[in-house]
N, C-alpha and C positions, 0 to 999 in steps of 0.2 A: 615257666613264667610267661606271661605277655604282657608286651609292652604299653606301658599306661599314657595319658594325654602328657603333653609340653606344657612348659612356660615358654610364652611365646618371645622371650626375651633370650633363651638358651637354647644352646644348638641339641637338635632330637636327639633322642636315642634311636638305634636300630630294632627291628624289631628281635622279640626277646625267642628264649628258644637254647639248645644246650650248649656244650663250649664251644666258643669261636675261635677258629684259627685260620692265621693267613698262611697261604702257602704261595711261595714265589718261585716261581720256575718259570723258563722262559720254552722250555718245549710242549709246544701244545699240546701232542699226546698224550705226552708224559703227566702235565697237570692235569688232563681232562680224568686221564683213568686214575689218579692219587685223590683226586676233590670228589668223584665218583665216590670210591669206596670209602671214604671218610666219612661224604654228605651217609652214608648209607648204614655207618655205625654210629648216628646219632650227632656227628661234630657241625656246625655251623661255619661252612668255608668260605672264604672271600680270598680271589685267586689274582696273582699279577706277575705281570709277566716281565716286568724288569724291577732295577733298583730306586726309579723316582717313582712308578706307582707303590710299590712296596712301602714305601718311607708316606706316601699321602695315605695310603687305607691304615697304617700304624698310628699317623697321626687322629685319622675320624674317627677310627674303630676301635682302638685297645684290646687289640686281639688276648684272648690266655695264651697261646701259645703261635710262633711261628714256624714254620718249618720254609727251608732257605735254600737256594742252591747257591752256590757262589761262583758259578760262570755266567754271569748275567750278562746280556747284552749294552747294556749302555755304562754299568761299575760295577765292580769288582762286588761279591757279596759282602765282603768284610762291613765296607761301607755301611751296608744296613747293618750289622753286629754293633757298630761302634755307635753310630745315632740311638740305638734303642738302648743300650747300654749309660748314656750320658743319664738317663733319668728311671729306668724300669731295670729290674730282675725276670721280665717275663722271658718264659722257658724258650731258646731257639734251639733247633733241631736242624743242625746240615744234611742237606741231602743232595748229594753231590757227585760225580763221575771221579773227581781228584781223589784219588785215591793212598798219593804217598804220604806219608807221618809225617812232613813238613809242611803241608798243608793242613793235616789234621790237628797238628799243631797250633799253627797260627791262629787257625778260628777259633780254637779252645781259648789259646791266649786272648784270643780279644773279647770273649767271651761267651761263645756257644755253650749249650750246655752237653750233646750231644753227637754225634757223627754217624752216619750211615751212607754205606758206597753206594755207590750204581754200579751195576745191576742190584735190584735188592726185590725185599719180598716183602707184601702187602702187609703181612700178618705180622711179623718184625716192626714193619713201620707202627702201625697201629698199637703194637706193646710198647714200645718206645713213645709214642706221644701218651700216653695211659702213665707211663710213670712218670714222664717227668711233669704232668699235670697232680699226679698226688705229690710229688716232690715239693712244686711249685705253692701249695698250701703252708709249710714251714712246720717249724719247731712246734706250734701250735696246733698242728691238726694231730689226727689220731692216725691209725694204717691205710684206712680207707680213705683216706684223703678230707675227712671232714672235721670244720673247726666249729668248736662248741665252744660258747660259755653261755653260765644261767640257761633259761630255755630255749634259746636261741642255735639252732643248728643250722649250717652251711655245708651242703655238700657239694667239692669244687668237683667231681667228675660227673655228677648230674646236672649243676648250677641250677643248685634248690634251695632256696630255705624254708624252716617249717620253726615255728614254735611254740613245743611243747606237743607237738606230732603234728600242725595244723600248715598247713603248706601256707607262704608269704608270696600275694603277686606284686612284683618287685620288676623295675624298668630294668635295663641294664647297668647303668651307671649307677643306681642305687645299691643294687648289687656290687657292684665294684666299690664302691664307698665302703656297704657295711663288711665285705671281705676284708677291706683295707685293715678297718678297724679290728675286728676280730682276729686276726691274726697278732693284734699286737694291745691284746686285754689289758685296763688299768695303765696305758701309757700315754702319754701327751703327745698326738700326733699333730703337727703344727699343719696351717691352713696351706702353706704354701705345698708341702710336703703330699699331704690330700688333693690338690688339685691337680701337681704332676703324676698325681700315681690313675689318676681316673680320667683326667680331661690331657694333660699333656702341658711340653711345656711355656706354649703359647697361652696358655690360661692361669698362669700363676698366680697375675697379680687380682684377678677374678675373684675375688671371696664370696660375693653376691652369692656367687653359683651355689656354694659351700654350705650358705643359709637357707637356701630355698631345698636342695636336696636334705637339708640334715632333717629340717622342718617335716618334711614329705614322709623322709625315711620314719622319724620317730610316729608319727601318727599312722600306716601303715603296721608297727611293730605294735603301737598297741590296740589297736583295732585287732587283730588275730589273737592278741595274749589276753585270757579271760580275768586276768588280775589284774591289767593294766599297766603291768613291772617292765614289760619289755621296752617301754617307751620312755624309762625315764634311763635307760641302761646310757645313753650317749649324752655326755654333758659338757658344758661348752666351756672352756679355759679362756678366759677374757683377753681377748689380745693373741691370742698364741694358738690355740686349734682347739681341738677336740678330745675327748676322751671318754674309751666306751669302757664301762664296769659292772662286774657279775652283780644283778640286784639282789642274789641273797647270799650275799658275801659279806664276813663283816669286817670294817676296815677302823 
């Protein structure tokens, strides 16, 4: 996907390109050669070296996945577990030197989704971020990690979508929108709900935003769909949010 023009009233998108994850470490070696081999299997990395920049690129960026260490130099990593946790299910992955079960523990408790010690190995790390990005699609995707409804297919470990085979150039946030929804087909996702999952939670009360991408999204969907169907799929609940539905579904 590449990233299309602004409204110059909303904050940009980054440029587009495959999943993006923050990795926060605070040893520069150590992040130089993890963002390396990532950048090099296709991941899109954005790197910080403590826990206040980590908590600011979480907030611009909406990474899919983080991966964390939790000896940070300025707070403890927990700290970021728990901020991203207040409003996101996005997948973290500890990557850490602590190595005893009570520590393993606790980040699980707070909600990591994963743990891996130091010393560790590239190719480990990399299966481990792979699953828990097909994980991260839900009850709705298939094995591959990709959620379909109607013609409409998203695949979260390429961050593609196509409809009806035909590839969708889609911003980032558009793409996190129409993930949003697709993952939870036929259901009344409310606006505020929508904007903490895509902008965060400084943008709640934001609806505008809501209009202008939905507007964006649906005309995009049916500009690719040669029957035109894919663009009536997201329909608007008056007051309350959105909700996307299979168009040859009958209800």
């Amino acid at each position: 996907m590449r990233a299309g023009s602004e409204a110059a009233s909303i904050r940009p998108d980054p440029p587009g390109g495959g999943p993006r994850l923050l990795l926060v470490e605070d040893d520069e070696p150590t992040r130089r050669m993890v963002a390396s081999n990532l950048s090099a299997h296709g991941y899109r990395v954005a790197e910080a070296a403590d826990a206040r920049e980590a908590l600011r690129k979480w907030d611009g960026e909406r990474p899919d996945l983080i991966v964390l260490d939790l000896g940070l130099p300025d707070r403890d990593g927990t700290i970021v577990i728990r901020r991203v946790r207040r409003d996101s299910s996005t997948p973290i992955l500890i990557l850490s030197a602590r190595g005893e079960e009570r520590d393993k523990i606790l980040a699980l408790d707070e909600g990591a989704d994963d743990y891996v010690t130091k010393p560790f190995g590239l190719g480990e790390l990399r299966a481990r971020v792979a699953a828990l990005l097909r994980r991260a699609a839900g009850p709705a995707a298939d094995a591959a990690g990709r959620l379909s409804v109607g013609p409409v297919c998203l695949d979260i470990g390429r961050r593609e979508v196509t409809i009806r085979g035909r590839p969708v150039d889609l911003t980032p946030r558009e793409y996190e929108l129409l993930k949003t929804m697709l993952g939870q087909p036929d259901r009344v996702i409310t606006k505020n709900r929508l904007l903490r999952a895509v902008w965060g939670d400084q943008y709640a009360a934001e609806a505008h935003y809501l209009h202008v991408y939905v507007s964006r999204l649906r005309r995009k969907l049916a500009a690719v769909d040669p029957t035109g169907a894919a663009g009536r799929m997201i329909t608007a609940e008056p007051g309350i949010g959105y909700r996307l539905r299979d168009p040859d579904a009958q209800y």
